[in-house]
N, C-alpha and C positions, 0 to 999 in steps of 0.2 A: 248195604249188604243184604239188602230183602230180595228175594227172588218170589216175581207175581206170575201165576200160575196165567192169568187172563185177566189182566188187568185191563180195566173198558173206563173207567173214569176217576179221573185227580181234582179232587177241589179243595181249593188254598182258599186261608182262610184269611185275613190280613194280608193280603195282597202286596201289599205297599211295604211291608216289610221285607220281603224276601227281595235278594237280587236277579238278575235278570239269567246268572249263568246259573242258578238255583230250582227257578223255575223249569228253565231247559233242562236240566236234567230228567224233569218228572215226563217232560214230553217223550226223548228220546228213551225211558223205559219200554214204550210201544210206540211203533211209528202213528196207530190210527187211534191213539185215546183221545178223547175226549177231554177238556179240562173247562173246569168252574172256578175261575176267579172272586172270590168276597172282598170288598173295601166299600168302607164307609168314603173315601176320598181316592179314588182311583190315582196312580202316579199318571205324571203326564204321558207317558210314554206308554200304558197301555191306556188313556183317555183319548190318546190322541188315533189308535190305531182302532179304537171302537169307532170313533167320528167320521172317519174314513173309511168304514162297511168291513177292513180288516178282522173284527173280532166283533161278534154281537155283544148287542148293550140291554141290557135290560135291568127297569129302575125298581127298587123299591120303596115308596115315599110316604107309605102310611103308617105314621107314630103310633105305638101301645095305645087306647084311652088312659085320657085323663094326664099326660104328659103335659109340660108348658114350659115355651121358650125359655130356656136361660139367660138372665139378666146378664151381660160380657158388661166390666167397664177397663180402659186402659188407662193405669192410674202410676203416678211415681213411686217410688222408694220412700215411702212416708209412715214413720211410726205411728203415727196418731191413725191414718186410715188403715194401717193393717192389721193394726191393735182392734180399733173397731169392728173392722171385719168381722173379724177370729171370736169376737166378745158377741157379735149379732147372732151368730151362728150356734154358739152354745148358750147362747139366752135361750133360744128355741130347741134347746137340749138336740141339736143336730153334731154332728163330727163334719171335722176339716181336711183336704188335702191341702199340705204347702210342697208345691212340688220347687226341688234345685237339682240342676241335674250334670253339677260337679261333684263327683265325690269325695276330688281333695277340699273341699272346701264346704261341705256340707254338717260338718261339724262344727264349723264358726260359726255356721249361719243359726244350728240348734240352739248354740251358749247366747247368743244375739236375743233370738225369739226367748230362749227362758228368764233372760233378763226384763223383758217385755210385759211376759206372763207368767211372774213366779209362781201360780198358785194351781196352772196348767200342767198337765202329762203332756207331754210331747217326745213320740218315738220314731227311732230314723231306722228305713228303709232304702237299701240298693243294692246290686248286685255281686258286690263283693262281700255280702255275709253269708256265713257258713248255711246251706240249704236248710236246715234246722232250725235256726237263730231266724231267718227271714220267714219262713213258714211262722214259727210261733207269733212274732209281731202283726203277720196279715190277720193271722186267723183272731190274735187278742182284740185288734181292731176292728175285725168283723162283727167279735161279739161287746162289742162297744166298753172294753175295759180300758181306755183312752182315749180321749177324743180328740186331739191332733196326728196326724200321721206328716211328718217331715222325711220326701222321697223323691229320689229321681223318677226319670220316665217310664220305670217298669210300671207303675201301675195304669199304664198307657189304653192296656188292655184286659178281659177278662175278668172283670171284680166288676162287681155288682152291687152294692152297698146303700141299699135305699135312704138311710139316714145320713148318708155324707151329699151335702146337697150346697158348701164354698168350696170351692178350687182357687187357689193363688197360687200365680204361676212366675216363680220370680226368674227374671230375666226374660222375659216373650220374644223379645225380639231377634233372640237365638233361636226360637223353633220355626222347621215349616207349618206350613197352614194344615198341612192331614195331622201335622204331630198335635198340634197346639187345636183342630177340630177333636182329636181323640180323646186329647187329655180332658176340653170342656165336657164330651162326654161320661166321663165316668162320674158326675154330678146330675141333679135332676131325674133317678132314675125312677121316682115315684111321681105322687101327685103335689109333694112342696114344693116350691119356687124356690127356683138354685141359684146361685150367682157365682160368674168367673170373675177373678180380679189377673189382668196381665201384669205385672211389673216392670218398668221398662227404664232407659235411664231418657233422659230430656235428648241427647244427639244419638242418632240410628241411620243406619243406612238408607240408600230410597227403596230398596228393596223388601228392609223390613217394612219398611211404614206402608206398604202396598200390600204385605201379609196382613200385618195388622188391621187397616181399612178393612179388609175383608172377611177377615174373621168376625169383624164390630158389624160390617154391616147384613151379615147372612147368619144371624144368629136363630132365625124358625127354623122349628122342627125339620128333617128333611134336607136342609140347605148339604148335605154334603156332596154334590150331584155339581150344583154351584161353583163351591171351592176348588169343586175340582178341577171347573172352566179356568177357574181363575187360576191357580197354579199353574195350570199348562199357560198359559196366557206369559207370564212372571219370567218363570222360568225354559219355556219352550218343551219341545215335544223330546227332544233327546234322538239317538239314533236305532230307526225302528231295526235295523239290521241285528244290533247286538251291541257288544259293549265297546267294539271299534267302527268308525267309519272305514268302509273298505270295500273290497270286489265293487258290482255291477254298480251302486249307488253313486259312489265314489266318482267313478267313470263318465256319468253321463252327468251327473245333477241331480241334486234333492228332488225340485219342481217334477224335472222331466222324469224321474223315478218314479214319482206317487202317481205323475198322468197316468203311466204306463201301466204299476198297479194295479190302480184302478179299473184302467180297461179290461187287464187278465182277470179279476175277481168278477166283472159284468159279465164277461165270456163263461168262466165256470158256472156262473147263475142264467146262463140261457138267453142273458140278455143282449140286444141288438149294442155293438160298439164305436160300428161305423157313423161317423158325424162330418155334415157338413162346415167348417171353417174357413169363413171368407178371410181375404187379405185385407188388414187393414193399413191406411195409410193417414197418418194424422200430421195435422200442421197447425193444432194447436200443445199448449203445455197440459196436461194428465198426469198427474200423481199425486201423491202425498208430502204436501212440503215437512223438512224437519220440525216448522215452529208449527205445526199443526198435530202432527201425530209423532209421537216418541219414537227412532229408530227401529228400536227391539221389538216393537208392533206391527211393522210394517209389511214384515212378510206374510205373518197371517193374517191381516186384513186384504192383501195384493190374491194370497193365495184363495180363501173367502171370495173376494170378487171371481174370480176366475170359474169358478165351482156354482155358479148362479146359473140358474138352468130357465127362472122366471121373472115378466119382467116386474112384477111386482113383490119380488124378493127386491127385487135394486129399491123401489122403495122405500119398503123395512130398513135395508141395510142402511139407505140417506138418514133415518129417522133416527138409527140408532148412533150414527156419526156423530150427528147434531150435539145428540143426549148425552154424548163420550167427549168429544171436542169442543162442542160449541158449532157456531156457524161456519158453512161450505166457504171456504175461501175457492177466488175462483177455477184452479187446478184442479182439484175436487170434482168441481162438478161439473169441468170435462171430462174429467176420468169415468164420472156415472153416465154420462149422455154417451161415451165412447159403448159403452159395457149393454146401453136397451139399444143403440143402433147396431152393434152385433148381435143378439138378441134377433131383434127385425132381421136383420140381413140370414142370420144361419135358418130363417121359418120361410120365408120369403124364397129362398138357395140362390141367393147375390154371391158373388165371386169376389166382388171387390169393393171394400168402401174408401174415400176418402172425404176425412173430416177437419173444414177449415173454420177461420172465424165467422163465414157468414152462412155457407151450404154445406150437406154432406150430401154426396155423389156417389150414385149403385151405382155399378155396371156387371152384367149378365151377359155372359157371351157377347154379343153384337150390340145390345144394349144399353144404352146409359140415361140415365134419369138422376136429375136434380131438384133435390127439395130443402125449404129454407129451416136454418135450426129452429 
């Protein structure tokens, strides 16, 4: 209901919160504003359209002083370790987040833990108490008149809390990786050594457990830049159009959509878009076998290739195969030799390649020259 007199710039702060017909709205208030997106873990969906020159990207990676990694461990449903925890933490006269983030069931889990720690306050936090009743509990915690806070995911964001330095996070394997990066940080926000505990049950999806891994393994300062590759990676990039697949996209192809894209955004930038592309013709096998690279990865590693402009990005990119899969099976690494002799041929301005088991064969207009792989 606001009416902006000259509205010139929207910046969202929590990015990853708001939905995508949300965001649109704040664009179509003026057609020429400007907007500033904040996230600690960008969604894949606009990670993916920063990657693509779509929407500038620009990082922030330098920690307060005096900050230090968060100790993450992924640990079972175990009395004795959460009991400890909870005991380590207020040995060093610190406070605790136990985050659950059912709220029909977050009442058992209270009776559970007091059973634990009869001698412990512990008060519960979430969104269905009276704004009053929830205010008073943040702020009692703030000024440290308890030292458990038992809470869903609101306190995800915005609290500051120097002296609350464990976070256990029961059930992890039900968060995304921005949720479960956010919540570890609301720990560690001084100069004490913090520790997350995830909670998780023994069977999980492969999905989770590729959250998980990631979360364990990008726990430095900064890593939210990271998680964020990786989530888009997991879960893929979503549909940059809006919240349906439809119109022009639709029509022609994902691929052939972003080539295109991309050429109009070099064009607004001034930049030359016309490019040589020779024909190729292959007679050997090039790809990605299934027992090498997982289905669901396969388009953005295909698409990645394709977006290789140098030939010593190919590579990089072999290296990083290696370091991700293991060793080139030999499909593979047809597929790189396909990618630096198009490379050579598009610098070269060859028209046509053909690549077999023993030569690959230019030809240039009248042309034709053979050389051995």
């Amino acid at each position: 209901d606001v009416k902006f007199k000259d509205l010139g710039l929207v910046i969202i702060d929590e990015e990853h919160r708001f939905g995508v017909r949300q965001k649109e709205r704040f664009k179509h208030l003026r057609k020429e504003v400007d907007v500033l997106s904040l996230s600690a873990t960008p969604i894949p969906r606009t990670l993916y359209m920063a990657l693509h020159n779509i929407r500038a990207l620009s990082l922030l990676e330098t920690p307060p002083p005096g900050r230090l990694p968060i100790i993450t461990q992924v640990i079972p449903w175990d009395t004795n370790l959460i009991r400890r925890a909870i005991e380590f933490e207020l040995s060093r006269d610190g406070q605790v987040y136990f985050v659950h983030n059912r709220i029909e069931t977050i009442y058992v889990l209270h009776d559970i833990l007091k059973r634990w720690l009869p001698n412990v306050e512990i008060r519960v936090a979430h969104g269905r108490l009276k704004p009053r009743e929830l205010e008073k509990i943040m702020l009692d915690f703030y000024h440290r008149r308890f030292p458990v806070l038992l809470s869903t995911n609101i306190i995800g964001s915005g609290i500051d809390i120097p002296t609350v330095n464990t976070i256990i996070i029961h059930n992890a394997h039900m968060f995304g990786i921005a949720d479960l990066h956010q919540l570890r940080g609301r720990v560690g926000r001084g100069d004490v050594q913090a520790y997350c505990y995830l909670v998780v049950p023994r069977s999980m999806s492969s999905r989770a457990r590729r959250r998980l891994a990631a979360i364990l393994k990008h726990t430095e300062l900064g890593a939210g830049f990271k998680l964020a590759l990786k989530d888009l990676e997991i879960r893929g990039a979503g549909n940059i159009l809006g919240k349906e697949q439809h119109g022009y996209m639709n029509m022609i192809g994902y691929d052939l959509y972003l080539k295109l894209l991309e050429e109009v955004i070099r064009e607004l930038r001034g930049e030359r878009v016309v490019e040589h592309e020779p024909k190729i013709i292959l007679k050997v096998d090039a790809y990605f076998p299934d027992d090498y690279v997982p289905p669901e990865l396969k388009s953005g590693l295909y698409r990645r290739l394709n977006e290789i402009k140098l030939e010593n990005e190919v590579d990089t990119f072999e290296d990083e195969l290696k370091d991700r899969f293991g060793s080139l099976p030999q499909e593979v690494r047809n597929l790189l030799d396909v990618v630096r002799w198009r490379l050579r041929a598009k610098r070269e301005a060859i028209d046509e390649i053909v690549i077999d088991d023993e030569h690959v064969t230019f030809r240039k207009k009248e042309v034709r020259e053979v050389r051995k792989r």
